[in-house]
BAPA-278786 format. One record per residue (C-alpha): x, y negated, z; residue number from 1; residue in one letter. Coordinates in steps of 0.05 Angstrom, whole numbers, padded with zeros to 5 digits. Example, Ala and Ser with C-alpha at 12.3 -4.5 7.8 and 13.67 -1.06 7.14 Angstrom:
<recs>
REC        x        y        z     n   res
REC    00246    00090    00156     1     a
REC    00273    00021    00143     2     s
</recs>
This chain:
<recs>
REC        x        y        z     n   res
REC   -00257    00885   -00255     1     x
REC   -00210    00879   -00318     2     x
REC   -00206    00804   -00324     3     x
REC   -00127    00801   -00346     4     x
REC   -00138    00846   -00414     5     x
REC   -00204    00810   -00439     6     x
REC   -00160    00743   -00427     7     x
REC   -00108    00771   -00468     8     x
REC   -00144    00791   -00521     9     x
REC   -00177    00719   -00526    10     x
REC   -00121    00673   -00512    11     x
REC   -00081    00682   -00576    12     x
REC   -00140    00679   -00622    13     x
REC   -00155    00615   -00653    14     x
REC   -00216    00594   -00668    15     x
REC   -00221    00515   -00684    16     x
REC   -00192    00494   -00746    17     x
REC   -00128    00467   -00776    18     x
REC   -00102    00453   -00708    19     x
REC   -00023    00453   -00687    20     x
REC   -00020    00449   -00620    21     x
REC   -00022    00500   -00574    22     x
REC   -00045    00561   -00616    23     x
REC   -00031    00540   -00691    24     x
REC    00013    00503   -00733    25     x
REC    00004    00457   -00788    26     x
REC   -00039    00465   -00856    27     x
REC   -00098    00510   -00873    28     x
REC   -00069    00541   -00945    29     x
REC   -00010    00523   -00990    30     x
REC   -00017    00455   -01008    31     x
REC   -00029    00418   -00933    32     x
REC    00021    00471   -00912    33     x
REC    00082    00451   -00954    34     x
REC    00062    00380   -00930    35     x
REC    00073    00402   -00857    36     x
REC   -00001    00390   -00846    37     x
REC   -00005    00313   -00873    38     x
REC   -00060    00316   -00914    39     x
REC   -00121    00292   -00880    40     x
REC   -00126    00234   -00933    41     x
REC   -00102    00268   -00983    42     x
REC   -00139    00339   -00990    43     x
REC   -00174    00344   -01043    44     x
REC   -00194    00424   -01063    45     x
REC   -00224    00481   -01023    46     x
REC   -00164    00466   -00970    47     x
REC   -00209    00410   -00939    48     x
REC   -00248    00456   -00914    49     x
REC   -00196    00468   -00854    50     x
REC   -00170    00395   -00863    51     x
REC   -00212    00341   -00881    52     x
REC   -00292    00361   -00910    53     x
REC   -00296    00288   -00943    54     x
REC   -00236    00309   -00991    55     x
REC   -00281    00354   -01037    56     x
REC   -00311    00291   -01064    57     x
REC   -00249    00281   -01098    58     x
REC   -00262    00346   -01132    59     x
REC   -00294    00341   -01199    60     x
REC   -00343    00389   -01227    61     x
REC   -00332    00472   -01207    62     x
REC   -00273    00495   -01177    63     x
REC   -00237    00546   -01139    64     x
REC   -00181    00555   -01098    65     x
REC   -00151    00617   -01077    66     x
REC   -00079    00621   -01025    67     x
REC   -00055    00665   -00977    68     x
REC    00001    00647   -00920    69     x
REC    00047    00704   -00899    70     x
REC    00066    00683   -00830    71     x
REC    00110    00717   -00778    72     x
REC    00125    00700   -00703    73     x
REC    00191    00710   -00674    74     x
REC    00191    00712   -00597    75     x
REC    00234    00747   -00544    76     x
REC    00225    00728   -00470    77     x
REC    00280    00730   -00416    78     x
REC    00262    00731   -00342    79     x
REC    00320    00714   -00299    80     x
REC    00330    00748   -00242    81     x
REC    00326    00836   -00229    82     x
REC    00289    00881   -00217    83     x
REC    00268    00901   -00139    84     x
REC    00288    00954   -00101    85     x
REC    00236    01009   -00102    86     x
REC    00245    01076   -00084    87     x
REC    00206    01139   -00093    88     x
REC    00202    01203   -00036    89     x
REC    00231    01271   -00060    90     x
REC    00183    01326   -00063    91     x
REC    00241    01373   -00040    92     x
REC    00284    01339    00008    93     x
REC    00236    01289    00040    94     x
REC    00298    01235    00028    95     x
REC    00281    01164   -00010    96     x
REC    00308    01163   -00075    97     x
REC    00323    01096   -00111    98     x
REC    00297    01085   -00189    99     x
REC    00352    01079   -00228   100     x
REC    00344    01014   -00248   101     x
REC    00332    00985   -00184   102     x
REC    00373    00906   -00191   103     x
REC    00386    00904   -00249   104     x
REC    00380    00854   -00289   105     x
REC    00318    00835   -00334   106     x
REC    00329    00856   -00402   107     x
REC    00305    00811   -00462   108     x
REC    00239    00835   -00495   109     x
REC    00227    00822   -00563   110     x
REC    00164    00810   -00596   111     x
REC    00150    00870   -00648   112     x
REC    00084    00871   -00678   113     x
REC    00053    00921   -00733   114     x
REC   -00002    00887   -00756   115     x
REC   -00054    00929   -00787   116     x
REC   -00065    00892   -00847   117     x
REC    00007    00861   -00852   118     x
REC    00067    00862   -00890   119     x
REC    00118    00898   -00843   120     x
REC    00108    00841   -00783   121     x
REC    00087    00781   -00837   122     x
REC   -00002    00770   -00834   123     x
REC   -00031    00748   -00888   124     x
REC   -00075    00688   -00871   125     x
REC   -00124    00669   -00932   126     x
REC   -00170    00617   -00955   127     x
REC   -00219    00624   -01015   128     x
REC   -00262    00560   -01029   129     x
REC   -00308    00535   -01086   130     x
REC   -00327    00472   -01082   131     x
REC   -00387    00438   -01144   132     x
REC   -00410    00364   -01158   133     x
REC   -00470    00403   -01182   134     x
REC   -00461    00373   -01244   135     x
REC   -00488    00310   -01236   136     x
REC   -00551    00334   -01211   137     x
REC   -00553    00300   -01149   138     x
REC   -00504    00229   -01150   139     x
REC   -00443    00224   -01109   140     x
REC   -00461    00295   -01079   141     x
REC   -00407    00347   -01076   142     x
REC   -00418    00419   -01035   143     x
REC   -00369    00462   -01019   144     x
REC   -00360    00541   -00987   145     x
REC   -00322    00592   -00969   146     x
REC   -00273    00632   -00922   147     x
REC   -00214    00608   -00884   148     x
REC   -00173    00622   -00819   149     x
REC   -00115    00576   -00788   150     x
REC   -00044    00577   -00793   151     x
REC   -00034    00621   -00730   152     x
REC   -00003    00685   -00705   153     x
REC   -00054    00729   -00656   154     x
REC   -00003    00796   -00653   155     x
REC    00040    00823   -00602   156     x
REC    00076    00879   -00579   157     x
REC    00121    00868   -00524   158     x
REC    00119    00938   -00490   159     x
REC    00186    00960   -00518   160     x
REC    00163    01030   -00528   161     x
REC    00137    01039   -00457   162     x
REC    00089    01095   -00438   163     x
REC    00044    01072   -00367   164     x
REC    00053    01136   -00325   165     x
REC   -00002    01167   -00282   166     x
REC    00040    01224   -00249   167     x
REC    00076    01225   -00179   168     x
REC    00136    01271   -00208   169     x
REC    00203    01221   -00197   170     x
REC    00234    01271   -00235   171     x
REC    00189    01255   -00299   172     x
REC    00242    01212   -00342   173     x
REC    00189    01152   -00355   174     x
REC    00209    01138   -00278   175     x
REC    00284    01122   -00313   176     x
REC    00263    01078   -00349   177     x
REC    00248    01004   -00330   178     x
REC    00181    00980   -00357   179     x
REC    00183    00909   -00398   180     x
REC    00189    00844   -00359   181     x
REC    00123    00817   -00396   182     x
REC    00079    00873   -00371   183     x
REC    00036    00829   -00332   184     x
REC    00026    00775   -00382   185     x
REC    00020    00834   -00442   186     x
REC    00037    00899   -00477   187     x
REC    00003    00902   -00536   188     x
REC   -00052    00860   -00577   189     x
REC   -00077    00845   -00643   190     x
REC   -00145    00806   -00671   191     x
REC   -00178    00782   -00733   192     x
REC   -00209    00717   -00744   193     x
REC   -00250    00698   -00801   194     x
REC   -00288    00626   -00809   195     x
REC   -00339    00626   -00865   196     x
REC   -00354    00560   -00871   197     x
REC   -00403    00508   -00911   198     x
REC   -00390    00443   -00925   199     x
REC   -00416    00372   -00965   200     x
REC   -00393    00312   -00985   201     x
REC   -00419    00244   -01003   202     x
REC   -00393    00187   -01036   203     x
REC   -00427    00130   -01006   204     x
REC   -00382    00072   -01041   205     x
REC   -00327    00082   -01102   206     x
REC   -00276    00077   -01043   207     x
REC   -00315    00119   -00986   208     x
REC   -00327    00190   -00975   209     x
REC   -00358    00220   -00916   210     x
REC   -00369    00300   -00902   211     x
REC   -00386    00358   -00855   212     x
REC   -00373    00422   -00848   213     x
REC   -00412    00482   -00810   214     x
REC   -00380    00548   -00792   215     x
REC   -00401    00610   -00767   216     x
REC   -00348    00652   -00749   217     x
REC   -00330    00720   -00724   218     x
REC   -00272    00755   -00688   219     x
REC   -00242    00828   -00669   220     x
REC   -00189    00826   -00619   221     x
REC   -00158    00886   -00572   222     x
REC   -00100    00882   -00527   223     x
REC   -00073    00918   -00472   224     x
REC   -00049    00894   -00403   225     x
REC   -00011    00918   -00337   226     x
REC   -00047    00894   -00278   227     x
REC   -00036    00895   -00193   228     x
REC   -00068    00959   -00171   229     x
REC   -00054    00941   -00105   230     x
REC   -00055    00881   -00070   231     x
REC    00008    00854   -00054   232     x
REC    00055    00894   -00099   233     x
REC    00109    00837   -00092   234     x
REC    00164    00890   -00107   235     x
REC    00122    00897   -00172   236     x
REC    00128    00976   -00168   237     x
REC    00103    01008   -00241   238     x
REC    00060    01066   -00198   239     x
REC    00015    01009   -00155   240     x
REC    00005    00980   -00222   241     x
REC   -00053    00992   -00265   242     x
REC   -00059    00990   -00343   243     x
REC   -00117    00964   -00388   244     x
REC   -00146    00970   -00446   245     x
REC   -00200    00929   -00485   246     x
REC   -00236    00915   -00545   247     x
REC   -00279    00851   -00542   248     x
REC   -00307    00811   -00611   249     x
REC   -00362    00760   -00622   250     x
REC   -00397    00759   -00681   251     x
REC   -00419    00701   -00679   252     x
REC   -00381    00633   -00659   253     x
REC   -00406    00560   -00683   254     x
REC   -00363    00509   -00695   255     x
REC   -00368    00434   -00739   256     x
REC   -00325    00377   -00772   257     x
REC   -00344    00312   -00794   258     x
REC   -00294    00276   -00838   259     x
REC   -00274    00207   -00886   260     x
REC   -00236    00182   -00925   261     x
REC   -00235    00110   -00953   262     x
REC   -00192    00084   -01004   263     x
REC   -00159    00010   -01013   264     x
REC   -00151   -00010   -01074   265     x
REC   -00107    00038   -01128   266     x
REC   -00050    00051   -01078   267     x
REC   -00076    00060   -01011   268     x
REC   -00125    00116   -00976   269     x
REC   -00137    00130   -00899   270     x
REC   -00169    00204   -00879   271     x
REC   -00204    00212   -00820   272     x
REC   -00228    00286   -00788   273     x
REC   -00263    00308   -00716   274     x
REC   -00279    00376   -00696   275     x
REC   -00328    00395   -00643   276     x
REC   -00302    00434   -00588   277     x
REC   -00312    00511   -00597   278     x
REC   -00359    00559   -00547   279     x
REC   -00332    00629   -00544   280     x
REC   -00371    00684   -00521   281     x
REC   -00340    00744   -00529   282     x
REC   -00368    00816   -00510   283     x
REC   -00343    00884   -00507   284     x
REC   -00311    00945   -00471   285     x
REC   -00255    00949   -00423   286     x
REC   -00216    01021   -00400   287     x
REC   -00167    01029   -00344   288     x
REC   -00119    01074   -00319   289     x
REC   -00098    01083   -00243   290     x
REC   -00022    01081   -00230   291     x
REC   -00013    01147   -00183   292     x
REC    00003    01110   -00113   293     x
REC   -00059    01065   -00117   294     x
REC   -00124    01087   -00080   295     x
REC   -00141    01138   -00121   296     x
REC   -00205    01146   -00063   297     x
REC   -00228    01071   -00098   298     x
REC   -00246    01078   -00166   299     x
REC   -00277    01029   -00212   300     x
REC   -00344    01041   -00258   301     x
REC   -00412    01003   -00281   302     x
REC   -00454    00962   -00230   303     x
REC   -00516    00984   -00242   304     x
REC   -00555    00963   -00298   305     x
REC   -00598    00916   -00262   306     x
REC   -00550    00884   -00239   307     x
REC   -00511    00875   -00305   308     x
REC   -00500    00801   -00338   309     x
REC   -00467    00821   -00396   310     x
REC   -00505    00893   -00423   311     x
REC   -00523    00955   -00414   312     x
REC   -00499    01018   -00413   313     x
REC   -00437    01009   -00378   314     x
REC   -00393    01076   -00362   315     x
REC   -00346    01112   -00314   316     x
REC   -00297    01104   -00370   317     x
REC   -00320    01035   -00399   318     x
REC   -00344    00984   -00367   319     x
REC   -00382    00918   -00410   320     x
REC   -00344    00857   -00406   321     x
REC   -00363    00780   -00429   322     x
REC   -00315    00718   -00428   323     x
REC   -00337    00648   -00436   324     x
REC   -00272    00596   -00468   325     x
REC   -00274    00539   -00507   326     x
REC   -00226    00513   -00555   327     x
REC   -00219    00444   -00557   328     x
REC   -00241    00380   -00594   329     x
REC   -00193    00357   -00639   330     x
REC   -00185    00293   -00685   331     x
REC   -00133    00265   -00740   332     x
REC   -00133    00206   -00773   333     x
REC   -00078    00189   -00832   334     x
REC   -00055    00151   -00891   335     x
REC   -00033    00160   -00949   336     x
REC    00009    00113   -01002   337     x
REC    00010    00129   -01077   338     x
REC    00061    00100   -01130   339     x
REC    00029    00095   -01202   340     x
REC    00062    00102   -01261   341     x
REC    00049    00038   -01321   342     x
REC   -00003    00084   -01346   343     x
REC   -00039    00082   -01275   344     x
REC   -00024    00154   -01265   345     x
REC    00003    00186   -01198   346     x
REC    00075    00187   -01196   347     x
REC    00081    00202   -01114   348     x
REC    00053    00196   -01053   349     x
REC    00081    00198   -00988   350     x
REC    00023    00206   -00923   351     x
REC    00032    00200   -00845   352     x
REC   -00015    00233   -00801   353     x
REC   -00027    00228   -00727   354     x
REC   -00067    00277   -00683   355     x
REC   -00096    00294   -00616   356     x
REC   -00121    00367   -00589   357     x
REC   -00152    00372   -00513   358     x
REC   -00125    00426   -00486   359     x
REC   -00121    00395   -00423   360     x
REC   -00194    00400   -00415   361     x
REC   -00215    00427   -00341   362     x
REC   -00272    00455   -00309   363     x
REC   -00294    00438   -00228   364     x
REC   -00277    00502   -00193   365     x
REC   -00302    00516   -00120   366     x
REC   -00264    00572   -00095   367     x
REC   -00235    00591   -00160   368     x
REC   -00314    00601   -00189   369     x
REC   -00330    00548   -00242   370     x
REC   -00388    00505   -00207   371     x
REC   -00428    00495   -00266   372     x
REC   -00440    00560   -00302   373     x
REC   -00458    00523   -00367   374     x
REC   -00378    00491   -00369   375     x
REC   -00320    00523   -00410   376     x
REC   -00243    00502   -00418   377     x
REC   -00190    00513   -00459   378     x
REC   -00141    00536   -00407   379     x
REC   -00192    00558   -00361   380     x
REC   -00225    00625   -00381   381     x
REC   -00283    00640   -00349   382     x
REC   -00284    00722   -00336   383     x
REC   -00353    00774   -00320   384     x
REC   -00339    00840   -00320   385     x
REC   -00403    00889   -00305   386     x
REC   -00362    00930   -00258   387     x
REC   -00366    00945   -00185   388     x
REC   -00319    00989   -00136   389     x
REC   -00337    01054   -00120   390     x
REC   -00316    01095   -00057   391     x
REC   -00309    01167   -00066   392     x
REC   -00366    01170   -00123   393     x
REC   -00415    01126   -00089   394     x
REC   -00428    01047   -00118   395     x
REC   -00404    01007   -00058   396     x
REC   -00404    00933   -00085   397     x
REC   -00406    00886   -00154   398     x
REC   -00340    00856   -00162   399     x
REC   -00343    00773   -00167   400     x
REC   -00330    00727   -00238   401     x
REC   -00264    00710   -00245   402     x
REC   -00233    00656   -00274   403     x
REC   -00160    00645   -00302   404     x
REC   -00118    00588   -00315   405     x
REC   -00072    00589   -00372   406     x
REC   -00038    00514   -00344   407     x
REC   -00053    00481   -00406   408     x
REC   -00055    00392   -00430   409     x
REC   -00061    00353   -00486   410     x
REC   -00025    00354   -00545   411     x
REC   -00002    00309   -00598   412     x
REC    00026    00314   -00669   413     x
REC    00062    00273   -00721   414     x
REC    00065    00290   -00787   415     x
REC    00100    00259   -00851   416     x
REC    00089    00291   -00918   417     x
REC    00082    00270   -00983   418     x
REC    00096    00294   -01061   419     x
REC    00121    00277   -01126   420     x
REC    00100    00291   -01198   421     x
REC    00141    00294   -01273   422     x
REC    00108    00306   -01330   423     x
REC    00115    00356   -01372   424     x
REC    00091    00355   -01435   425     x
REC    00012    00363   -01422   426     x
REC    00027    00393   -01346   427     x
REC    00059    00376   -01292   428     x
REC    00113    00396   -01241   429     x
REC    00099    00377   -01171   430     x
REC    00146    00388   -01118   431     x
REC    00119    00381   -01044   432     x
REC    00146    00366   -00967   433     x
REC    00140    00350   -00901   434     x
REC    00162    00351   -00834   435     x
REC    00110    00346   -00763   436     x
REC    00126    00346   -00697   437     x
REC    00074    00376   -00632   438     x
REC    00077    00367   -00571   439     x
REC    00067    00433   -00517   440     x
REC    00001    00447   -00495   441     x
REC    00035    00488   -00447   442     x
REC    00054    00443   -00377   443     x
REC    00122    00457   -00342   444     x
REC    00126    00527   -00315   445     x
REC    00063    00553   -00355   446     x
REC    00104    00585   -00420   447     x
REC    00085    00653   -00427   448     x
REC    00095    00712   -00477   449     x
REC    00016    00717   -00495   450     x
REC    00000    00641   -00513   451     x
REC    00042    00600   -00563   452     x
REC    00050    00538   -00513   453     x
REC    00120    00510   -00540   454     x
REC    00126    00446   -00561   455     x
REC    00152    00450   -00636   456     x
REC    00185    00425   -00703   457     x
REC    00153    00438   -00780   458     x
REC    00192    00442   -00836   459     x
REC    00158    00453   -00906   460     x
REC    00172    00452   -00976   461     x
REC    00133    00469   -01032   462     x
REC    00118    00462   -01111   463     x
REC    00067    00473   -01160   464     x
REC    00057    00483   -01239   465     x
REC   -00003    00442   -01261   466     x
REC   -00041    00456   -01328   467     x
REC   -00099    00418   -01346   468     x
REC   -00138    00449   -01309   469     x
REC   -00109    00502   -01268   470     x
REC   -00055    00497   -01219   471     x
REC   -00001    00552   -01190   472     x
REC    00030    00526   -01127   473     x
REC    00086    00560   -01076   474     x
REC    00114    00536   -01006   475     x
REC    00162    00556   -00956   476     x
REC    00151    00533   -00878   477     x
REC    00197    00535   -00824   478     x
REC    00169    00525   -00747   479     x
REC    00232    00506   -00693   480     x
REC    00208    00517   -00625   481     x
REC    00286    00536   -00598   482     x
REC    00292    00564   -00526   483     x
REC    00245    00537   -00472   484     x
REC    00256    00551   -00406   485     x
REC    00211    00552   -00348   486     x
REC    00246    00518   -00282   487     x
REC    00245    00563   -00217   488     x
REC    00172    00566   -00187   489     x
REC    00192    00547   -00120   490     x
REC    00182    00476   -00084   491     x
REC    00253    00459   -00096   492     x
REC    00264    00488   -00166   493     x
REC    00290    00546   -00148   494     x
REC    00271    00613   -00167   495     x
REC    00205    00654   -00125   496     x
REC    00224    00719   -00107   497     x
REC    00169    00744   -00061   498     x
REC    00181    00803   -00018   499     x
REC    00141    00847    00033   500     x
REC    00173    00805    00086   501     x
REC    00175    00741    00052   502     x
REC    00106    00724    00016   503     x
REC    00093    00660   -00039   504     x
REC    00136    00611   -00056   505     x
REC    00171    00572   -00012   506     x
REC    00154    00613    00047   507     x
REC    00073    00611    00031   508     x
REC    00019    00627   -00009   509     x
REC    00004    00559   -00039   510     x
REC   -00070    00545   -00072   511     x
REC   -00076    00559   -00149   512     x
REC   -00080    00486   -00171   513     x
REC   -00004    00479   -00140   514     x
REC    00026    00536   -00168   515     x
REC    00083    00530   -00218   516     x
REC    00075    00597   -00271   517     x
REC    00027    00656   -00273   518     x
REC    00023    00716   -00226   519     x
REC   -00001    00786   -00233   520     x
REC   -00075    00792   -00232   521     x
REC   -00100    00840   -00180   522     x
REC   -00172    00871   -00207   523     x
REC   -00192    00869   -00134   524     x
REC   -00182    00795   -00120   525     x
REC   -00207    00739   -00147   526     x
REC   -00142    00676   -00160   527     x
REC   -00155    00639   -00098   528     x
REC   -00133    00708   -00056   529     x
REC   -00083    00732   -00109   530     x
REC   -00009    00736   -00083   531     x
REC    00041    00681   -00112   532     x
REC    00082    00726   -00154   533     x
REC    00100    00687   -00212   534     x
REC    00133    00728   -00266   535     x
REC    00150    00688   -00328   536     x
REC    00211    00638   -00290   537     x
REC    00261    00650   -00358   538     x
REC    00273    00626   -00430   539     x
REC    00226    00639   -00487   540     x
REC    00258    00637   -00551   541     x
REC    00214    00633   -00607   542     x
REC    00200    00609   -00688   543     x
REC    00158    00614   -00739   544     x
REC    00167    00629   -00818   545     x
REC    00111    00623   -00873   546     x
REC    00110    00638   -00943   547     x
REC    00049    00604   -00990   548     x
REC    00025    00627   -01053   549     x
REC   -00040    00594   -01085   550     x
REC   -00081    00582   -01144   551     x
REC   -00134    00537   -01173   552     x
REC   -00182    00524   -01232   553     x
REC   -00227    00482   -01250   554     x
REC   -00282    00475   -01300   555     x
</recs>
C-alpha cells in the first residue's frame, strides 16, 4: 500500500477555480491579478471565466483574451531539533559504527523545482478565452469558452540531491550523507492542470447579469515520497525506510460556477460568484523500493484481479492506485465604486472583495475508514491502493483503504483593488493595484513542505495600453507569507521526540484527531495504528512572485 506518494501527488494540485486560500493565490490572468484578486464585480473579458461568469455580459460583440502568469514559489523548511543516533554493524569487525551525522542538527532544505515546461523555476500559468454576444442573435445572451488554470504552484523538489539507497554496504558514501528533513512529507513532484471550461451569460435587467460556467478538466501529476518501511522506525533510520514513486492523472474532473453582478445606478456595481465543490478521482500507477534492513521476506504486489477496486492488471512492479478528494466550495461577493469623468466616462474605480473557501470540510471516520464511501474532504484524502502483502512469493492478504488528514479549516480573504485611467489621445493608459489578505487553511501544527497552508499577504501592480479596441496589459505580484512556525507537538508545547524507549507524544500514542503535525506513513498500517512521529515541528519560510503579460481584441 503506497498511500503517502498518491497523496502527494494530489495535494498540491488545484483544481477549483480562482481560489486563494489554501492552494492558490489571487486572480485567474493579468488583469484580476494586478488587482490582487478584486474583481468579482468588475471582470469583464475572458478572465471571468476563473472569476465571475456573469462579467462576459459586459463584453460586447467577439473578443479574445490571451495572458500568461509566470509564477515561482520560494520555500525552505527548517525542522528543529537533530538527527537520532543510528548506527550501522561492520561487516569486518562485528563493532557498531555510528553515521556520521548522527545529532546533528537539521539542515534547512530549500525548495528547487525544474519544471518541465518552465522558465528556470518560474511556470507559466495561461488563460485563453473568447467570449461572443452572437451578434444580436439571441438578446441579452453572451457565451463564452476557453482554457484556464489558477494562480498556483504544484512543483517541488526538496530532496537536496539525495539518492534512496538499497544496499547494506556502510562503507557506500550515500550512508555519509544525511537524507533531507522533508523526506516523509516529499522529495520530488510536479503536475499539470488544465480547465477547459464553457460559460453564458444573461442580462436579465439593464443593471443585472447572471451566468454559469461548466468545466471539464484534466490533470497529470507524479511525485515521489519516503515512507516507514518498518513499523516503528522512531529513530527514523534511512535503510527501514522505503521510497515511492507514482504517476496518477484523471482525465476527467467536473466542476461549476454560478455568478452576478448587479449594478446601481452609474457609479455603483456588486459581483457575486459560488463554485461547487470539486470530486477528484484520480487513477494510476505506484512503484516502490525496499530500504535494505526492512523485511525483505514481505514484499508488496497486485491483489488479485478479482479483488481489485481500482483496475486491472496490476504488477509485481506496479501496483493500480485510486484516490477520492474534494476541493472545496467556495464563494465571493464584492463591490465596486466608479468615478466618471463630465463626459460620463470611467475615470477610476476602486473594488473590495470578501471571500470564503471550506477547507475545513470533514468526513465521519470509524477507525480511520471514512463511513460513507460516497463522502470526500478537502483535508481528508480518501486512499485504495490494489495491493496486498506477499510472503515469500505467495499472496497472503489485501491491504485496507487508507485515509490521510492534511489538518486543514476554513479560510477567508480580503481584497482591495481598484484602477485608474488617462486619456491619451484616442487610447488610454491604465494603471492597476491591489492588495488581499488570506487566512491559513492550514490549523496550528499542520504546516508542511507539500501543501501551501500559510496564511498570506498580496501585493500587485499592474498597467495596460488601451487602443480602441485592443488592449496590452502587464502586472507584477508579490505573495508575503514570512516564516511560520509550527509549536512543539507535545501536550505542553514542547517538542515530540519519540524513541524506542519512549513512544508518542507526551509519553503515548494519542488518537489521530488529537495529534498536533503529521507523522511518517507506514504502508503496513492504516493512521489509527501509525506511530506518533511528527516530523514537520520548525519554520517554513516561504513567498511567492508573479509576472503577467496579456492581450485583448475585440471586434
Amino acid at each position: 500500500m503506497k498511500p503517502v506518494l498518491i497523496v502527494g501527488a494530489i495535494a498540491v494540485v488545484g483544481i477549483a477555480p480562482a481560489q486563494a486560500g489554501g492552494l492558490f493565490v489571487p486572480g485567474a490572468g493579468v488583469v484580476s491579478t494586478s488587482r490582487a484578486g478584486a474583481a468579482v464585480a468588475s471582470v469583464d473579458d475572458g478572465e471571468s471565466l476563473g472569476i465571475n461568469p456573469a462579467g462576459i455580459a459586459k463584453a460586447p460583440g467577439l473578443q479574445i483574451t490571451i495572458s500568461a502568469t509566470l509564477i515561482q514559489y520560494y520555500m525552505t523548511f527548517t525542522r528543529r531539533g537533530s538527527y537520532d543516533p543510528v548506527f550501522d554493524t561492520d561487516p569486518v569487525t562485528g563493532t557498531m559504527v555510528p553515521r556520521p551525522y548522527n545529532d546533528q542538527p537539521y539542515a534547512t532544505v530549500e525548495n528547487d523545482p525544474h519544471p518541465p515546461l518552465g522558465i528556470g523555476s518560474f511556470q507559466p500559468l495561461p488563460v485563453l478565452a473568447v467570449t461572443w454576444d452572437l451578434g444580436g442573435r439571441v438578446k441579452n445572451l453572451t457565451i463564452g469558452g476557453g482554457l484556464y488554470t489558477p494562480t498556483g504552484y504544484p512543483f517541488r523538489d526538496m530532496s537536496q540531491g539525495y539518492e534512496f539507497l538499497t544496499d547494506q554496504n556502510i562503507n557506500n558514501p550515500g550512508y555519509a550523507i544525511a537524507p533531507p528533513p522533508t523526506r516523509y512529507d516529499v522529495m520530488k513532484q510536479e503536475s499539470a492542470l488544465l480547465l477547459p471550461s464553457l460559460a453564458a451569460a444573461y442580462r436579465v435587467t439593464p443593471d443585472f447579469d447572471i451566468g454559469i460556467r461548466l468545466t471539464a478538466g484534466n490533470l497529470k501529476s507524479k511525485t515521489s515520497v519516503i515512507v516507514w518501511g518498518t513499523p516503528g522506525n522512531v529513530s527514523e533510520d534511512i535503510k527501514n525506510d522505503s521510497a515511492f514513486n507514482a504517476e496518477v492523472s484523471d482525465p476527467f474532473i467536473p466542476a461549476a460556477g454560478i455568478g452576478a453582478t448587479y449594478r446601481v445606478g452609474p457609479t455603483l456595481e456588486f459581483g457575486l460568484n459560488y463554485t461547487t465543490p470539486v470530486v477528484v478521482n484520480a487513477k494510476g500507477t505506484a512503484t516502490s523500493v525496499k530500504g535494505p534492513s526492512t523485511d525483505q521476506t514481505l514484499t508488496i504486489g497486485p491483489v488479485p484481479d478479482a479483488m481489485a477496486k481500482c483496475d486491472t492488471g496490476g504488477t509485481m512492479e506496479q501496483q493500480k492506485a485510486c484516490i477520492s478528494l474534494e476541493l472545496p466550495m467556495t464563494a465571493t461577493i464584492g463591490g465596486r465604486y466608479k468615478m466618471l469623468d463630465e463626459a460620463g466616462n470611467l475615470k477610476a474605480d476602486i473594488e473590495l472583495d470578501v471571500d470564503w473557501e471550506n477547507w475545513g470540510k470533514h468526513c465521519n471516520y470509524d477507525d480511520a475508514h471514512i463511513v460513507d464511501s460516497g463522502c470526500t474532504s478537502p483535508g481528508q484524502y480518501r486512499i485504495q491502493i490494489d495491493s496486498g502483502l506477499y510472503r515469500n512469493g505467495a499472496f497472503a492478504q489485501a491491504l485496507n483503504v487508507n485515509a490521510l488528514n492534511l489538518g486543514l479549516q476554513d479560510t477567508f480573504g480580503v481584497r482591495l483593488g481598484g484602477a485608474y485611467y488617462h486619456p491619451l489621445g484616442g487610447s488610454r493608459l491604465v494603471a492597476r493595484g491591489g492588495i488581499a489578505y488570506d487566512s491559513a487553511a492550514a490549523k496550528e501544527g499542520w504546516l508542511r513542505a507539500n501543501f501551501d497552508g500559510a496564511a498570506r499577504t498580496t501585493l500587485a501592480l499592474g498597467g495596460a495600453y488601451q487602443g480602441s479596441s485592443w488592449q496590452v496589459s502587464a502586472g507584477f505580484g508579490y505573495v508575503h507569507e514570512g516564516s511560520n512556525t509550527n509549536p512543539g507537538a507535545n501536550p505542553d508545547g514542547s517538542d515530540c521526540n519519540p524513541t524506542p524507549m519512549s513512544l508518542g507524544c507526551g509519553g503515548t500514542n494519542r488518537p489521530p484527531d488529537q495529534r498536533q503535525g503529521p507523522d511518517p506513513t507506514n504502508p503496513l498500517l492504516t493512521p489509527d495504528t501509525q506511530f506518533e512521529n511528527p516530523y514537520n515541528q520548525g519554520t517554513i519560510t516561504s513567498h511567492y512572485l508573479m509576472f503577467m503579460l496579456g492581450f485583448s481584441k475585440s471586434w
